[in-house]
C-alpha positions in Angstrom: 133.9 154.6 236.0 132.1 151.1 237.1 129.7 153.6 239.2 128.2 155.9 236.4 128.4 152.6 234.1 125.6 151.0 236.3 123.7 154.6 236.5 123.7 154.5 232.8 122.6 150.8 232.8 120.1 151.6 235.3 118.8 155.0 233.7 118.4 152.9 230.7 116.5 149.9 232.0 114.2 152.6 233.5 113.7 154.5 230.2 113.0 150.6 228.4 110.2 150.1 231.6 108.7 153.7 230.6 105.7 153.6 228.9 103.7 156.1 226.2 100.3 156.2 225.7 99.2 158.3 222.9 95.8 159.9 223.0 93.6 161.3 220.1 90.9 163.4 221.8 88.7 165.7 220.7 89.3 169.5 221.1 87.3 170.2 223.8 88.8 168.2 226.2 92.4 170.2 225.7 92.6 172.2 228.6 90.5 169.4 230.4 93.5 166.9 229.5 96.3 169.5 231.1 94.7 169.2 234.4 94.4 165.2 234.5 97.7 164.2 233.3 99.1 164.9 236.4 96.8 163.4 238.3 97.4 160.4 236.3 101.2 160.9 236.6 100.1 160.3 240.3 98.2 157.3 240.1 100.7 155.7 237.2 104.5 157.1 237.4 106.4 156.2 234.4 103.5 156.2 232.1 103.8 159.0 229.3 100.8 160.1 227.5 101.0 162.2 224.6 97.9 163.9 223.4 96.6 164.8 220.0 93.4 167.4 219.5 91.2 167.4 216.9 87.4 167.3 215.5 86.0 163.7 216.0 85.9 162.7 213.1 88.6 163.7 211.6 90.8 161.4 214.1 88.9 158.8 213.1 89.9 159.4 209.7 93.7 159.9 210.8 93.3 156.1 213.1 91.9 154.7 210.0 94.0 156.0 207.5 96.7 154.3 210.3 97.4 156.9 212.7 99.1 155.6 215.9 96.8 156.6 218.5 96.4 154.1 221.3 93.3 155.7 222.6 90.3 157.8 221.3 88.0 160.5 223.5 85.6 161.3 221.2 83.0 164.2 222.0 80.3 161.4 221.3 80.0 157.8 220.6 79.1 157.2 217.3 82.6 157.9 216.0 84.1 155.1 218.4 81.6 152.7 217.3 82.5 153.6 213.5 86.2 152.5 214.5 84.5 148.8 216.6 82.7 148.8 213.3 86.0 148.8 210.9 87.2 146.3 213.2 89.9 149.2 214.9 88.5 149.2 218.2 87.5 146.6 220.6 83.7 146.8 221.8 84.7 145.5 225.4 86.8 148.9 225.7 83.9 151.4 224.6 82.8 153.5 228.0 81.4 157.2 228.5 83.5 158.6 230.2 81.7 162.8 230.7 78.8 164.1 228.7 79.5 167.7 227.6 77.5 171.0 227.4 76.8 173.5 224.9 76.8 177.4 225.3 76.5 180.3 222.9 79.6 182.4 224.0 80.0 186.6 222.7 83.1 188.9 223.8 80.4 191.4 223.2 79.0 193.9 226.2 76.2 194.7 224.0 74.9 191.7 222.8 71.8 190.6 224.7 71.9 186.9 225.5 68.3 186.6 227.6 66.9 184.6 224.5 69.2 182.2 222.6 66.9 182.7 219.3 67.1 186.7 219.8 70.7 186.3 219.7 70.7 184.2 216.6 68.7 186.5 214.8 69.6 189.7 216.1 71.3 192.1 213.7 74.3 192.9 216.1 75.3 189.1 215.5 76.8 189.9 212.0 79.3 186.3 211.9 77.9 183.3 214.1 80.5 180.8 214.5 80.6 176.7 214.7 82.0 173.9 214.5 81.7 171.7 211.3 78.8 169.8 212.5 79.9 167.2 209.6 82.8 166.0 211.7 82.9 167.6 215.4 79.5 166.7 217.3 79.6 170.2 218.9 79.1 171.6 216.4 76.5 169.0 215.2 74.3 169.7 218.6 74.4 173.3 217.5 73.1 172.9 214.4 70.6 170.8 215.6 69.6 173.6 218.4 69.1 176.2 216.0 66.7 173.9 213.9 64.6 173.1 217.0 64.6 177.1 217.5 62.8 177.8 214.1 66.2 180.0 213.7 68.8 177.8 211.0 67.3 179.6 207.9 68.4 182.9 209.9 71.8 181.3 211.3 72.9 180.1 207.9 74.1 183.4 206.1 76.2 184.7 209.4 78.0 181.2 210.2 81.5 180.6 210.3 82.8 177.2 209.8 85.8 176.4 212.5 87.3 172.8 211.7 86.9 172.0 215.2 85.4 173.8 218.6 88.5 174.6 219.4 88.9 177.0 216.3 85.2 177.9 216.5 86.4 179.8 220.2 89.2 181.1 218.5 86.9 182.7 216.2 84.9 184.1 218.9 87.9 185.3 220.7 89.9 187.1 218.5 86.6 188.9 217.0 86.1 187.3 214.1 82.4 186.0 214.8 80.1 188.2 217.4 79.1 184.7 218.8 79.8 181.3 218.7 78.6 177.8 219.9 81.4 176.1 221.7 82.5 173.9 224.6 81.5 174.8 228.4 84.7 173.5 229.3 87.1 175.2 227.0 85.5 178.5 228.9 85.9 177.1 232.6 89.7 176.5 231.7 92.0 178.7 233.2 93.1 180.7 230.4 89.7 181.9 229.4 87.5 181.5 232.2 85.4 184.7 233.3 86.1 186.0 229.6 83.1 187.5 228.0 79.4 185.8 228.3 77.8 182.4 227.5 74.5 181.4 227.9 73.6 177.5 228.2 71.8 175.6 225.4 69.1 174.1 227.0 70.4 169.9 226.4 66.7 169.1 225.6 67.1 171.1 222.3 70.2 168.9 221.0 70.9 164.9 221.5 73.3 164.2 224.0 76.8 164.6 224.7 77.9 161.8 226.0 81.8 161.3 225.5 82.9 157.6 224.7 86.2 156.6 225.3 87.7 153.7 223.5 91.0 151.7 223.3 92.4 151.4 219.1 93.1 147.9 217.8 97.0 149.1 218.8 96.1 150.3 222.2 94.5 147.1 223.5 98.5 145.8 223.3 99.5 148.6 225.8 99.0 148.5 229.7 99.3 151.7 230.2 96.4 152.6 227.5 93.7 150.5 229.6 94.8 151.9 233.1 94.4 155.8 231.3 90.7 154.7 230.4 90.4 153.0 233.8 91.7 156.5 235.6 88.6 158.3 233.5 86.1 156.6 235.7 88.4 157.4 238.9 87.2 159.8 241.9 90.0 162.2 241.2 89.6 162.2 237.6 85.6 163.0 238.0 86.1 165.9 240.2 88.4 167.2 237.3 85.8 166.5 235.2 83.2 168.3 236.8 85.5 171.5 238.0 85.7 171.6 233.6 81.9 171.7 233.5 81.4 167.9 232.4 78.6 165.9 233.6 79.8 162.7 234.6 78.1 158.9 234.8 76.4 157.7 238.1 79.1 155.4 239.9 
């Protein structure tokens, strides 16, 4: 009875040691986040993260409106400086992390992909999907493309709205739009990679992608917050990075 009295004791003081880190990152990076947690697991055992997926800016609404997120991965950096700016992030924390690309992705054999304009227009592309370039800067980039392209006035009547880029594939996938601007990434995942066609949006037609990471105004209290922001700029967690498509920053 004495024995499994000190493996409770000890269990417990283990448990108190544990740490969580909870991330709000944007939804791009889902599939992108199962591959590095264990990887992290590696290089921090008994640190927990927990990970929440979203459009940009809505997290930043949900961390302002109080969420507990210790750490933000935002698919640009304007929306972690809007949290240094509210005085909810520290500055000293702000890093990129990946910059991401943009593709125009069909399900559809007969959809000819050769010119990204042609696609826009063409009348076999009945339902163009993207994300709400208002909060998730995928789907910002996007919209900007298609204004570079001469081709918004044309895009405007066939687009469908996804909250975030994660629902804008979703659209795509399950056939409710013929085509839709989303994440490389979420494509080079192993669920959906090889599915259907993409085409790349050429970067000079959008401003960049360039992923910030930042630690919240509750995050800078938790070790294991920094060390997960640290790990981003890690050689193992690049090479994750780049299988998923990412560009990352010269070392």
């Amino acid at each position: 009875m004495k024995r499994l009295f000190v493996f409770l004791l000890a269990g417990l003081a283990l448990t108190a040691r544990a740490e969580k880190v909870t991330i709000a990152a944007a939804a791009n990076l889902v599939y992108c986040l199962d591959a590095l947690k264990p990887e992290f697991a590696r290089a921090a055992p008994g640190t927990e993260l927990v990970t929440i997926t979203g459009s940009s800016g809505n997290l930043v609404a949900q961390i302002k409106n109080g969420a507990p997120f210790d750490v933000f991965l935002s698919a640009d950096v304007d929306f972690p400086q809007q949290l240094v700016n509210a005085g909810l992030a520290g500055q000293d924390s702000v890093s990129i992390f990946a910059t991401g690309r943009l593709v125009l992705w069909t399900k559809r054999a007969d959809l000819p992909l050769t010119s990204l304009a042609d696609a826009v227009r063409s009348p076999q592309v009945a339902k163009l999907a993207l994300a709400n370039p208002q909060t998730a800067p995928y789907g910002r980039a996007a919209e900007e493309a298609m204004k570079r392209l001469g081709v918004w006035a044309d895009a405007r009547p066939k687009l469908v709205v996804g909250e975030n880029i994660s629902q804008t594939l979703q659209f795509v996938d399950t056939g409710n739009a013929d085509a839709g601007f989303v994440a490389l990434s979420l494509l080079l995942s192993p669920k959906l990679r090889g599915t259907g066609r993409y085409v790349e949006v050429p970067p000079g037609l959008y401003g960049s992608l360039a992923h910030g990471g930042v630690l919240t105004k509750r995050g800078a209290t938790n070790p294991g917050a920094r060390r997960f922001l640290e790990f981003l700029a890690s050689e193992p967690a690049r090479k994750i990075l780049t299988e998923f498509g990412y560009r990352v920053p010269a070392k």
